[in-house]
C-alpha positions in Angstrom: -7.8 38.7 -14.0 -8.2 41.4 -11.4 -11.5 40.3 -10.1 -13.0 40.8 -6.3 -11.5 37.5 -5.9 -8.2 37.8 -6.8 -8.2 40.9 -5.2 -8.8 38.9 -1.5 -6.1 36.3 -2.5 -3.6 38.4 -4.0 -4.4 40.5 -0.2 -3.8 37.0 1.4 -0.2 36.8 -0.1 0.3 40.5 0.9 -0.3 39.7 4.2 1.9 36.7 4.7 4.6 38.7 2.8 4.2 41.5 5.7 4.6 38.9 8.6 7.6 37.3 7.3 9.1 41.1 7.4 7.5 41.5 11.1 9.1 38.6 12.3 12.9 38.8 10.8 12.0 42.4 12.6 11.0 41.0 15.8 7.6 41.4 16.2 6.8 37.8 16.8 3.6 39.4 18.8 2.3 41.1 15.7 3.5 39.1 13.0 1.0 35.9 14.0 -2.1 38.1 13.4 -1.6 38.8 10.1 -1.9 35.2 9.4 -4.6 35.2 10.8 -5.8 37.9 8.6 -4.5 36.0 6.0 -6.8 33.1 6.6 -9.3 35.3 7.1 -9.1 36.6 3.4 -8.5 33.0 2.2 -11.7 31.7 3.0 -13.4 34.6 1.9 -11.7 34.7 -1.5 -13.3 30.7 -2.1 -16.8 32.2 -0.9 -16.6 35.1 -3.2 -15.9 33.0 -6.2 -18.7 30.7 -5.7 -21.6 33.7 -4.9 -19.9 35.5 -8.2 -20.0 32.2 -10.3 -16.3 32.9 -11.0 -14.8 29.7 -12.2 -11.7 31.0 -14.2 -8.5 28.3 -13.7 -6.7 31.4 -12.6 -7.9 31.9 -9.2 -7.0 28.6 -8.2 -3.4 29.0 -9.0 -3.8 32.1 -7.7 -5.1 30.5 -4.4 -2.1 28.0 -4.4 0.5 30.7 -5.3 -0.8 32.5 -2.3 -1.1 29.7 -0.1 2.4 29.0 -0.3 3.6 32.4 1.3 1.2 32.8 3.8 0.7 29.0 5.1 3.7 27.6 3.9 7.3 30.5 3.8 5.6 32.6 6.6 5.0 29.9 9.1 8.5 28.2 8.3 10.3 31.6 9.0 8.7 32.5 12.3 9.2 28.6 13.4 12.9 28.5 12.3 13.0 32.2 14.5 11.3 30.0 17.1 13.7 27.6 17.5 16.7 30.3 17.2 15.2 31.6 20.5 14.7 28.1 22.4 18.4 27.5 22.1 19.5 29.2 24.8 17.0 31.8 26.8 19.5 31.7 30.1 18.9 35.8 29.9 15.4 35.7 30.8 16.0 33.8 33.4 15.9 34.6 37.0 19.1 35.4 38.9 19.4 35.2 42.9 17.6 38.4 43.5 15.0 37.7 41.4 16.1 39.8 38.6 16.3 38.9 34.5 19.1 39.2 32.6 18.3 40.8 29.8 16.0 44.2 30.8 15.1 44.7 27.0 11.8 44.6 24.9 10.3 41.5 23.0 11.7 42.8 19.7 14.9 43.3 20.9 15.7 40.4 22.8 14.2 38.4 19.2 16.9 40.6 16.9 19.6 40.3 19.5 19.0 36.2 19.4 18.7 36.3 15.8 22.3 38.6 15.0 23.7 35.6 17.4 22.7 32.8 15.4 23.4 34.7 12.3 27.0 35.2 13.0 27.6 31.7 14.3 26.5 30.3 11.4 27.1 32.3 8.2 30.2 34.2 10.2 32.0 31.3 12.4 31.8 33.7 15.1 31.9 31.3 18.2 29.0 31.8 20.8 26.6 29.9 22.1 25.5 28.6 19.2 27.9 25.5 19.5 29.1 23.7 15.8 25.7 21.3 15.1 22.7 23.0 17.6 23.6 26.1 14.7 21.9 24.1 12.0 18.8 23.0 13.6 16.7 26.2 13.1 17.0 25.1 9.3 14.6 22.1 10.1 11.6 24.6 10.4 12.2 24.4 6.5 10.2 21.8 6.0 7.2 23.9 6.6 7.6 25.2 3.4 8.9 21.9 1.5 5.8 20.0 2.7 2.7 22.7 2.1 4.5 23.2 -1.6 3.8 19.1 -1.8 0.3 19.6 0.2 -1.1 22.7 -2.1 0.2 20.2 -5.3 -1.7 17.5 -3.9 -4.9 19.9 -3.6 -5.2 21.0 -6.5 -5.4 17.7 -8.5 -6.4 15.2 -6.2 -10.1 14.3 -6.8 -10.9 12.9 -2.9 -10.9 16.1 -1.5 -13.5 17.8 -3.1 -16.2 17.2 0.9 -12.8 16.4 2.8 -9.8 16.5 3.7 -6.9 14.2 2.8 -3.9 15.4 5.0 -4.0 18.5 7.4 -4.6 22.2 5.1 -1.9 24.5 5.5 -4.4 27.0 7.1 -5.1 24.6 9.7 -1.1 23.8 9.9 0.1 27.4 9.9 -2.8 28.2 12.9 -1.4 25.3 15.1 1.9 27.3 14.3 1.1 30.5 15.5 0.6 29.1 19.4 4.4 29.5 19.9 5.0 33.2 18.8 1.6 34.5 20.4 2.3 32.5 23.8 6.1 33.3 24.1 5.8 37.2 23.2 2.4 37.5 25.5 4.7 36.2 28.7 8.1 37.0 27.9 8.4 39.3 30.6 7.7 36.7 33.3 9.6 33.9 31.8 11.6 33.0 34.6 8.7 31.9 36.1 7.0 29.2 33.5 6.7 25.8 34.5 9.2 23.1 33.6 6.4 21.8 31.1 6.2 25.2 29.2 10.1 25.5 29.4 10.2 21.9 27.4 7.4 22.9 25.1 9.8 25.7 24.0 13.1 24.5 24.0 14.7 24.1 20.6 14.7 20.3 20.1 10.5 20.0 21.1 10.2 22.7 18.6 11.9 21.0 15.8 10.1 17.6 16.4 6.6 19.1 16.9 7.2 21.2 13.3 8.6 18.2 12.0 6.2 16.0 12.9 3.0 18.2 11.8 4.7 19.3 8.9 4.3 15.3 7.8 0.5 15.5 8.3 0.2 17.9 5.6 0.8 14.9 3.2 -0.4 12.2 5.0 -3.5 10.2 4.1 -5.0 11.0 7.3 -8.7 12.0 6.3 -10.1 15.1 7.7 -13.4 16.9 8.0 -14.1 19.9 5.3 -14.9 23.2 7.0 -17.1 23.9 4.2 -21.0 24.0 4.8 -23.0 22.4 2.3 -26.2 23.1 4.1 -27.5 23.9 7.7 -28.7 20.8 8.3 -27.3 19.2 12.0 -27.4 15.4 10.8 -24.8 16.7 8.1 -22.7 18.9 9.7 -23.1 17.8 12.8 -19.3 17.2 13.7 -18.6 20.7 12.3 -21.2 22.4 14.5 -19.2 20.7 18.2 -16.2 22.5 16.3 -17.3 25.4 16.1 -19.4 25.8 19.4 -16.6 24.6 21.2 -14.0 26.8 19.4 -16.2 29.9 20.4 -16.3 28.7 24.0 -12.8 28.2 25.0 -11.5 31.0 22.6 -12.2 33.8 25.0 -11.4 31.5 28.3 -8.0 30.2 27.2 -7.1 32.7 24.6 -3.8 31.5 23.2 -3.9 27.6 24.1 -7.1 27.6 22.9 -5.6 27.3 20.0 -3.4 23.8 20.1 -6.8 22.7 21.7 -9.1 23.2 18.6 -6.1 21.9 16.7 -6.0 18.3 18.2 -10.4 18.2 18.7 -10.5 18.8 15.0 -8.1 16.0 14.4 -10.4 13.8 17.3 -13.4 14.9 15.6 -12.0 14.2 12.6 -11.1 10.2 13.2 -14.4 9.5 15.0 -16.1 11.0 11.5 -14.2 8.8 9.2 -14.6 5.9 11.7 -18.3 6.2 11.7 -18.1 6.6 7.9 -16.3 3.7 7.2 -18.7 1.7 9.8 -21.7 2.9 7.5 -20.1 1.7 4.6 -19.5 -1.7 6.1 -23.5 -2.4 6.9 -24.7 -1.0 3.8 
């Protein structure tokens, strides 16, 4: 039971458990990288079992079980907190001198917005969190309603043993993380984003982009496997752009490098299934 293993998945759950207490806490800055952490230990917990032959039923429940905190509750809690703080962000604003509002820290200013939405909606305290907007951080929910349906899906569905069928939570919860990382890396100059960033993060663009990725997760969309059979470029060739390309831009965009690698592996991904099917035809 307690196997190396289990040890790295039962670490993954761990750490999704701790970011889910970082960012009810505030720490939208620090609560992203232990997701990251916990991908990190997901992938390694799969590699382990294969170089230690370990092919007990129990680690891939395991897996699942721990799946669902980290890439499925943890990313649904820090989008709902998301969407709590594009509602209204009038105090970090600029006034006519050129001063914000609100002169706090990140953490505070995410407590502060959540204690407001908190007491409009279980309290009936009225703020600005008006009568329906008070219900839409719920929709970050179905984070967690569709990777419960996703992981499922995994774990019996035959197709996906060299691919995808539907975007992985991992990937999901990565695409995710954009938001947090971006908005607590330039909350301090806020006042002066552009009006495409201040759309990106207002509360209705949040709910429809988590909504609609959210769907992918069960979607029949086919996607490439980040698993490497071999070494061999005329087999992994799509996988090998990914990655060069991911290590390129990682360290020149930082943080919207990672909505970037998001939608190439999705580009990558239906150009590979196109020229798969097209094989499949002539042959």
């Amino acid at each position: 039971m307690f196997n190396l293993a289990n040890l790295f998945t039962a670490a993954n759950m761990l750490c999704g458990c701790i970011s889910i207490i970082l960012t009810l806490a505030g720490r939208i800055d620090i609560a992203p990288f232990f997701i990251l952490l916990a991908a990190v230990l997901d992938f390694f917990d799969g590699f382990i079992a294969r170089k230690l032959n370990i092919t007990e039923p129990l680690g891939k429940q395991l897996d699942s079980l721990a799946d669902m905190i980290s890439f499925g509750v943890a990313p649904g809690v820090f989008m709902l907190v998301m969407i709590i703080l594009g509602v209204d962000n009038a105090g970090l604003m600029l006034t006519e001198n050129g001063q914000r509002l609100f002169q706090g820290d990140l953490s505070s200013y995410v407590i502060i917005q959540e204690l407001a939405w908190i007491r409009a909606t279980f309290y009936g305290e009225g703020n600005y969190f008006a009568a329906s907007i008070k219900y839409l951080p719920f929709v970050a929910l179905v984070i967690p309603f569709f990777s419960m349906f996703r992981l499922a899906k995994f774990n019996i569905d035959e197709r996906q043993s060299d691919r995808f069928i539907g975007v992985p939570t991992p990937l999901n919860t990565i695409f995710f993380l954009f938001f947090p990382l971006y908005f607590s890396s330039n909350i301090q100059n806020w006042g002066h984003q552009s009006k495409f960033i201040l759309n990106l993060f207002d509360c209705y663009t949040l709910t429809g982009i988590t909504v609609l990725f959210s769907m992918l997760m069960v979607s029949n969309l086919p996607l490439i496997a980040l698993k490497f059979k071999n070494w061999k470029w005329k087999d992994n060739y799509f996988r090998f752009i990914l990655v060069g390309i991911s290590l390129i831009i990682i360290p020149i965009l930082t943080y919207w490098a990672i909505p970037i690698i998001v939608f190439l592996y999705l580009f990558l991904s239906l150009i590979e299934n196109y020229q798969t099917k097209k094989n499949e035809i002539q042959s």
